[in-house]
C-alpha positions as CSV (number, residue, x, y, z in Angstrom):
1,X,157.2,55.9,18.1
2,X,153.8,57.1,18.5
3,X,150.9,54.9,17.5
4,X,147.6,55.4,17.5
5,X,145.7,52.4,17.7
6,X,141.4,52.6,17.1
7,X,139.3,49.8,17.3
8,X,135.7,50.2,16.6
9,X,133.4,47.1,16.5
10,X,130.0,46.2,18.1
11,X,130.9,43.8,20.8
12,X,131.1,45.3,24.3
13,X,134.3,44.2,24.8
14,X,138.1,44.1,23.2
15,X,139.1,40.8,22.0
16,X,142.0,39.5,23.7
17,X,143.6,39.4,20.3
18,X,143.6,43.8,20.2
19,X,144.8,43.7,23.6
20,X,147.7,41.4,23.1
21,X,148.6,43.7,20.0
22,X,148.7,47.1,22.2
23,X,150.5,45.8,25.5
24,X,153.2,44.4,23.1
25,X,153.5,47.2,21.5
26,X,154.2,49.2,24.6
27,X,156.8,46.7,25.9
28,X,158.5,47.1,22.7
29,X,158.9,50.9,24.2
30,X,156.3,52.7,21.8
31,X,153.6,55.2,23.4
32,X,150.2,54.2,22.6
33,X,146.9,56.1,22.4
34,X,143.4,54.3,21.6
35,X,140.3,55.3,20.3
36,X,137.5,53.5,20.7
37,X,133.9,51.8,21.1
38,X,134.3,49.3,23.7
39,X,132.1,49.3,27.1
40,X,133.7,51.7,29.5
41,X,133.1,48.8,32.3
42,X,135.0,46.7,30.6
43,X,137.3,48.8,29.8
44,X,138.0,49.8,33.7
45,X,138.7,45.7,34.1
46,X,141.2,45.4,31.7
47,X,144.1,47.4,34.0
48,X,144.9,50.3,31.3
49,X,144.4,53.3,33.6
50,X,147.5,55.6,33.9
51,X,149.5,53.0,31.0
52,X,147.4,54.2,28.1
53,X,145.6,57.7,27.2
54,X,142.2,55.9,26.0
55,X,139.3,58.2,23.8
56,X,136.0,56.7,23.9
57,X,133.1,56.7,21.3
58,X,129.8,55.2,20.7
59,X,129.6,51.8,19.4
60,X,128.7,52.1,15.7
61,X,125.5,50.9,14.2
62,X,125.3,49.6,10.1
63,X,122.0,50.8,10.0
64,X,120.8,53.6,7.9
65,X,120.8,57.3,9.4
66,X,122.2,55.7,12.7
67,X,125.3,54.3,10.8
68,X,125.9,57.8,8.9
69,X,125.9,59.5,11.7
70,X,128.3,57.4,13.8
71,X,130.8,57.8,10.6
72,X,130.4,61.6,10.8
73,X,131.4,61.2,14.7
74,X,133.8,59.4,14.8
75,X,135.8,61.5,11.5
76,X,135.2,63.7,14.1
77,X,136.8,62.3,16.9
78,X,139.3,60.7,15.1
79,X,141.0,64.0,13.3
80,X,140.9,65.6,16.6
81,X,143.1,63.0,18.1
82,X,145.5,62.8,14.9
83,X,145.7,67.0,15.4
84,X,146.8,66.6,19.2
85,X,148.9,63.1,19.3
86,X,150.5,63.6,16.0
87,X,151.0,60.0,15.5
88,X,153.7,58.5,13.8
89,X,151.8,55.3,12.9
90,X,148.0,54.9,12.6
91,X,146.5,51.3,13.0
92,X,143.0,50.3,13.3
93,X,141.4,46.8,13.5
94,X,138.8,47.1,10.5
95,X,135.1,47.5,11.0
96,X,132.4,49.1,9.3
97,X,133.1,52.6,10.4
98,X,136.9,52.4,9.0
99,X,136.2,54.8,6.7
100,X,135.9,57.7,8.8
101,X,139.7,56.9,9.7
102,X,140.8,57.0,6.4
103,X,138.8,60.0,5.2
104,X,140.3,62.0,8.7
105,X,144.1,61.0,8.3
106,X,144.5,60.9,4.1
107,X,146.2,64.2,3.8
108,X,148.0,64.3,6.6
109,X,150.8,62.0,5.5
110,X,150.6,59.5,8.5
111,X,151.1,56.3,7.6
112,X,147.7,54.1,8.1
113,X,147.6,50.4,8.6
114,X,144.1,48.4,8.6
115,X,143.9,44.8,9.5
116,X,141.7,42.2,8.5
117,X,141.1,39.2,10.7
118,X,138.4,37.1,8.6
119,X,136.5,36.9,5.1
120,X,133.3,38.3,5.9
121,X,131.6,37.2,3.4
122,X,131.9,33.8,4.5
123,X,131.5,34.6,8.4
124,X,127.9,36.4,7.0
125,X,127.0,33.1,5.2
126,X,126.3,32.1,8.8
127,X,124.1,34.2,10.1
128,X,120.8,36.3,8.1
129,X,122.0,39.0,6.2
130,X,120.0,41.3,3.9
131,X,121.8,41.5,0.3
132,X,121.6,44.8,0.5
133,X,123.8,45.0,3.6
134,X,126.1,42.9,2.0
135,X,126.7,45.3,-1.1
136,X,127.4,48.1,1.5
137,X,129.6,46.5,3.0
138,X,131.6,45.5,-0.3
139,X,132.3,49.1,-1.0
140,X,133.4,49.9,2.8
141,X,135.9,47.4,2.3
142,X,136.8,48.5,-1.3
143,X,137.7,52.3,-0.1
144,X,139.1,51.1,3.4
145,X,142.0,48.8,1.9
146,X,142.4,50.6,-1.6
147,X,143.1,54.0,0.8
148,X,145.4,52.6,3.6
149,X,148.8,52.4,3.1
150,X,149.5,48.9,4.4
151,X,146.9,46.2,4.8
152,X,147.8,43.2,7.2
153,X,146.2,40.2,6.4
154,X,146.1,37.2,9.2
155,X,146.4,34.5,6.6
156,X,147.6,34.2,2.8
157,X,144.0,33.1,1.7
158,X,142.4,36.8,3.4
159,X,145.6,38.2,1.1
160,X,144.8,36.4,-2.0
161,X,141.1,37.2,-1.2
162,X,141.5,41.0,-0.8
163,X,144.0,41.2,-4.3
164,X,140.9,39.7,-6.5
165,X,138.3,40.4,-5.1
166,X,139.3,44.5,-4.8
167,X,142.7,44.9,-6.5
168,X,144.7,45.7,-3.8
169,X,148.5,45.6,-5.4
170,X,149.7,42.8,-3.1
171,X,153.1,44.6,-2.6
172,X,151.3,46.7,0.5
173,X,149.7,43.4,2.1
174,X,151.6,41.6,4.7
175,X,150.5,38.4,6.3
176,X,151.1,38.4,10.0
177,X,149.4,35.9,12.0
178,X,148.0,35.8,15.3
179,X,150.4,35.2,18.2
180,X,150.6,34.5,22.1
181,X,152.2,36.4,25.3
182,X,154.2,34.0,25.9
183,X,154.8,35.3,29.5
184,X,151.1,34.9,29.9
185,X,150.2,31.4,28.5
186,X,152.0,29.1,29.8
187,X,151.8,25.7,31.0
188,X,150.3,25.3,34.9
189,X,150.3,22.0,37.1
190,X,147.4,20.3,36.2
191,X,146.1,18.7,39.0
192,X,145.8,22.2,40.7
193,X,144.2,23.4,37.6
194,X,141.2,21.4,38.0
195,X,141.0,21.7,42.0
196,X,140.9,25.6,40.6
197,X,137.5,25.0,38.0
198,X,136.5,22.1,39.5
199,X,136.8,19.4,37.5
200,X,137.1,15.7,38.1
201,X,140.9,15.2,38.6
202,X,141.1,12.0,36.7
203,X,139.6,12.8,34.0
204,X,140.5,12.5,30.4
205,X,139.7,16.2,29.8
206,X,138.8,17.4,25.8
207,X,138.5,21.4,26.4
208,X,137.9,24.3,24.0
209,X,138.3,28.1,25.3
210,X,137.7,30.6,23.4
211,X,134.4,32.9,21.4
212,X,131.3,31.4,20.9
213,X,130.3,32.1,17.4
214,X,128.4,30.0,15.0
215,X,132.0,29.2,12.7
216,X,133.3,27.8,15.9
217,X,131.2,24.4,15.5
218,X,130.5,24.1,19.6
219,X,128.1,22.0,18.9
220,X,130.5,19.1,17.9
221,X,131.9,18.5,21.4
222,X,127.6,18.0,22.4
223,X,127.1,16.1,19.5
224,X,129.9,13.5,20.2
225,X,130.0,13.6,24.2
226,X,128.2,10.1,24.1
227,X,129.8,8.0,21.7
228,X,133.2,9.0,23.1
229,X,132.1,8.6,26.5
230,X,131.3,4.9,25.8
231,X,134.8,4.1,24.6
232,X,136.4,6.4,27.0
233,X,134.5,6.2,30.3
234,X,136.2,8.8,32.4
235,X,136.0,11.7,29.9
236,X,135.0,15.0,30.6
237,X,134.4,18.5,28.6
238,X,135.1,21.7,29.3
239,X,134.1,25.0,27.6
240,X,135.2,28.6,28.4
241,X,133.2,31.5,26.5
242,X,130.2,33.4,27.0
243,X,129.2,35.2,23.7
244,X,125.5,35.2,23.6
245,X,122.9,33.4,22.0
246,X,125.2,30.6,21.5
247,X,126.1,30.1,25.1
248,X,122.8,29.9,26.8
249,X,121.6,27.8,23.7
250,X,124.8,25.2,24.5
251,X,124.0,25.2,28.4
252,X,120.2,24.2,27.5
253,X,121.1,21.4,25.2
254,X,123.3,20.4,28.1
255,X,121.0,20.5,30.8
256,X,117.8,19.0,28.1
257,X,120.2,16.4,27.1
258,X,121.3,15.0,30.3
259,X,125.3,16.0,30.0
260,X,125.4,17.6,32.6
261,X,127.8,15.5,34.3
262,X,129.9,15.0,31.2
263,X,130.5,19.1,30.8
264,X,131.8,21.9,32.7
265,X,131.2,25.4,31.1
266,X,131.5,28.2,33.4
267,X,131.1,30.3,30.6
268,X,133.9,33.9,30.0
269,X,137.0,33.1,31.5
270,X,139.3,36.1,32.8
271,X,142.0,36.8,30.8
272,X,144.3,36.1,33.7
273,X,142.6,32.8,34.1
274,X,142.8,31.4,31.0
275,X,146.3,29.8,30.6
276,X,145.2,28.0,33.8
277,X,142.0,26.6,32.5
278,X,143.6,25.4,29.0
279,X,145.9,24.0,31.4
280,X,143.0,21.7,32.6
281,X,142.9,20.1,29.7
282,X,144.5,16.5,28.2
283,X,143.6,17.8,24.7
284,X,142.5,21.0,23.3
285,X,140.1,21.7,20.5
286,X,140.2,23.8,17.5
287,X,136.7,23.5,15.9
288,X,135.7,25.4,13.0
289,X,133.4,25.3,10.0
290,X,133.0,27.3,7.3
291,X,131.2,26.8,4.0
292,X,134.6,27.0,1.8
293,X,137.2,23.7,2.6
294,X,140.1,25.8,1.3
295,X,139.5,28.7,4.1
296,X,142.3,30.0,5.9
297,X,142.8,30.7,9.3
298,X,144.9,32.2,12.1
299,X,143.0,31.1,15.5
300,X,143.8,32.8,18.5
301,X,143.1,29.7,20.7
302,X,145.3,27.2,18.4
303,X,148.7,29.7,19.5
304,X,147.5,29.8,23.1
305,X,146.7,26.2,23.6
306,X,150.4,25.2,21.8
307,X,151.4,28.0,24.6
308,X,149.9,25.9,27.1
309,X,152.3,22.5,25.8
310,X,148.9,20.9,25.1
311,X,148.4,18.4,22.2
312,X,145.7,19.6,19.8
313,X,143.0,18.2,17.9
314,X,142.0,20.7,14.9
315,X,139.8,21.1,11.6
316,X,141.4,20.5,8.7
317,X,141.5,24.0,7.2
318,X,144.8,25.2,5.5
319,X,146.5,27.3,8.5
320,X,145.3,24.6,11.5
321,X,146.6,21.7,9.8
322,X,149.9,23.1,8.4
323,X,150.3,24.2,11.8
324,X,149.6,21.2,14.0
325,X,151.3,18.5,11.4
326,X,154.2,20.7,10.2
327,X,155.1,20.8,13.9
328,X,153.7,17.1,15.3
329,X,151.8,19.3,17.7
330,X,148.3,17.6,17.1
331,X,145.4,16.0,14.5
332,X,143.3,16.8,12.3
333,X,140.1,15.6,11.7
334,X,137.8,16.0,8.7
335,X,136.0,19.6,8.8
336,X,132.1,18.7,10.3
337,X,133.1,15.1,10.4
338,X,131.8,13.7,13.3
339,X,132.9,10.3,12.8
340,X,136.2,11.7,12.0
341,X,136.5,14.0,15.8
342,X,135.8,10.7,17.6
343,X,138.5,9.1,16.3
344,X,141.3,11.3,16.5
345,X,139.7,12.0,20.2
346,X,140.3,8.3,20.8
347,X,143.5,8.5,18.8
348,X,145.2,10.9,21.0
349,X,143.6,9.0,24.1
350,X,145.2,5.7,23.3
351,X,148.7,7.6,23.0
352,X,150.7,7.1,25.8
353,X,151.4,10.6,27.5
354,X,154.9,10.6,27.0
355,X,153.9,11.4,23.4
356,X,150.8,13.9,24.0
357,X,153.2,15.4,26.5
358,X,156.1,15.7,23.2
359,X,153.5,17.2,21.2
360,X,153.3,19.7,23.7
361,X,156.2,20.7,23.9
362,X,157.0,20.8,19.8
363,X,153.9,23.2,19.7
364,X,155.7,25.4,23.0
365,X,158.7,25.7,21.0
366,X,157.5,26.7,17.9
367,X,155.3,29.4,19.1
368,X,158.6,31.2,21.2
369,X,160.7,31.2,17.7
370,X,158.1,32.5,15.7
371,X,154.7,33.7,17.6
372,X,154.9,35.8,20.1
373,X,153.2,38.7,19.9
374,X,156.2,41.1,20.1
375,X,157.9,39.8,17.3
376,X,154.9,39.9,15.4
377,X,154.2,43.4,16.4
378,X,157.5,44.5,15.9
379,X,157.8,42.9,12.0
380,X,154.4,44.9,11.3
381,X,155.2,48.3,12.6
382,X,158.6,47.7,10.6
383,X,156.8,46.8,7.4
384,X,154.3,49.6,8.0
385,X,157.5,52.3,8.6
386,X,158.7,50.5,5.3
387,X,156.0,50.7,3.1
388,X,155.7,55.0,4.5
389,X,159.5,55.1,2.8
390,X,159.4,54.1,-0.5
């Protein structure tokens, strides 16, 4: 089949997430086309050229004239492309300028797919936000997923959330959850893992890799270095991910705090690296917050570090914890708790490694029955080639 996939966001790169998605896609033997913002150096590091035919555009803008105009360009662009490729399927990763996708491909009887990866409205919680801004973007979201033919949802609570909040019949909503290349994450020796990012060898390693955003909670690993330090002396932290402010505000709090020697964070890690520096690790962490306890979510980083056969401590959102304790593939502790991290931290410490090892190894196998990113690309396009039947 013929896909085309677009991607328009902000950053200056493509989450590893929308790069998973396309390469599987292609191993599954469909010819894919993409349209999109991201940084044409980036782009050019990635490996793409001569495997995918790649359109770039300008990175869109949600303000005023700036953000009109952007929608009128990239209608543009976009019905061009659907005119030449003639795509069989059309799937876009949503973002504020999703509407000039539906607008350009709503007569022509391709089937369109949008997908949803968060609630915003409790990811803008976080940051400063005019009102304003928010009500615009309620009605982007309200023509986007009432227009496209299928909407995929990472989690049931982004489902349930996009039914009430815009009645969308729940009949062209499927849940598909993040995966991992399995082929790519997997487990590396450790001791040659930590020669590699040099880290102590011995240590009792708690590592996080992934983006630095202010849901991720970061600041729990800083805020709890010491006290786990003094019941387990020979611990150390590790941090992969460079999104900005956050990560020049963490390696200041380090350096003002005196961590220094407790804390390795070399900040983005290459793609290509990153199975081997999870593989540092004796426990990786999930850390989230979010305003709402019963928030769903589909991390990236949970599937990769269960890739990696390494135990994990997570938050205690529905989603992480079903995950880890349907599977005995980690811990929980109490969302913000930070009473509750140092304990499980010493928790899975005090285990003997046989059993952090076994936890491992559960979360391995469960990710090749049911994550991988192939069989979670191949039940989407099949729901979306469903849905374009009936």
């Amino acid at each position: 089949m013929k896909i085309l996939y677009i991607f328009f966001h902000k950053y200056g790169d493509m989450p590893y997430h929308t790069r998973e998605w396309v390469e599987a896609a292609a191993e599954l033997g469909h010819e894919i086309e993409i349209v999109t913002s991201i940084d044409p150096v980036f782009l050019a590091k990635i490996g793409w050229d001569g495997k995918f035919k790649v359109v770039q555009t300008e990175r869109p803008s949600s303000s005023g004239i700036s953000y009109v105009s952007r929608l009128l360009k990239a209608h543009r662009t976009i019905k061009k492309h659907v005119r030449e490729m003639k795509p069989d399927i059309i799937y876009e990763r949503f973002s504020l300028i999703s509407p000039s996708s539906v607008f350009a491909v709503r007569k022509s009887g391709i089937p369109y797919a949008v997908e949803i990866n968060g609630i915003l409205d409790e990811e803008l919680k976080l940051s400063e936000n005019s009102r304003l801004k928010l009500f615009i973007i309620g009605l982007v979201e309200s023509y986007v997923y009432k227009n496209a033919g299928s909407v995929i949802a990472v989690t049931a609570k982004i489902r349930d959330w996009i039914e009430s909040r815009y009645h969308v019949g729940m009949e062209k909503i499927k849940i598909v959850p993040n995966g991992v290349n399995e082929s790519r994450f997997h487990p590396y020796d450790m001791l040659e893992s930590r020669k590699k990012f040099k880290v102590p060898e011995n240590a009792f390693i708690v590592g996080y890799l992934g983006s630095l955003f202010e849901w991720q909670d970061i600041d729990i690993l800083m805020d709890t270095a010491g006290r786990i330090k003094s019941s387990i002396p020979e611990v150390h932290f590790m941090i992969g991910g460079g999104q900005e402010p956050i990560w020049s505000r963490m390696k200041k709090r380090i350096s003002d705090e005196g961590l220094g020697d407790l804390f390795t964070a070399p900040g983005q890690i290459p793609w290509d690296d990153a199975a081997q520096f999870i593989s540092c690790f004796n426990v990786a962490a999930s850390t989230l917050k979010f305003e709402d306890p019963t928030y769903e979510v589909s991390p990236l980083k949970l599937a990769s570090y269960m890739a990696c056969e390494r135990p994990v401590i997570g938050t205690n959102y529905p989603g992480v914890d079903k995950l880890l304790i349907a599977n005995s593939s980690g811990i929980v502790y109490e969302k913000g708790d930070r009473d509750s991290f140092v304990d499980k931290v010493k928790l899975l410490y005090g285990m003997k490694e046989e059993e952090r090892a076994g936890m491992g190894k559960r979360g391995r196998a469960f990710i090749e029955r049911n994550l991988t990113w192939k069989k979670i690309v191949g039940d989407t396009i099949g729901f979306i080639n469903d849905r374009s039947i009936k």
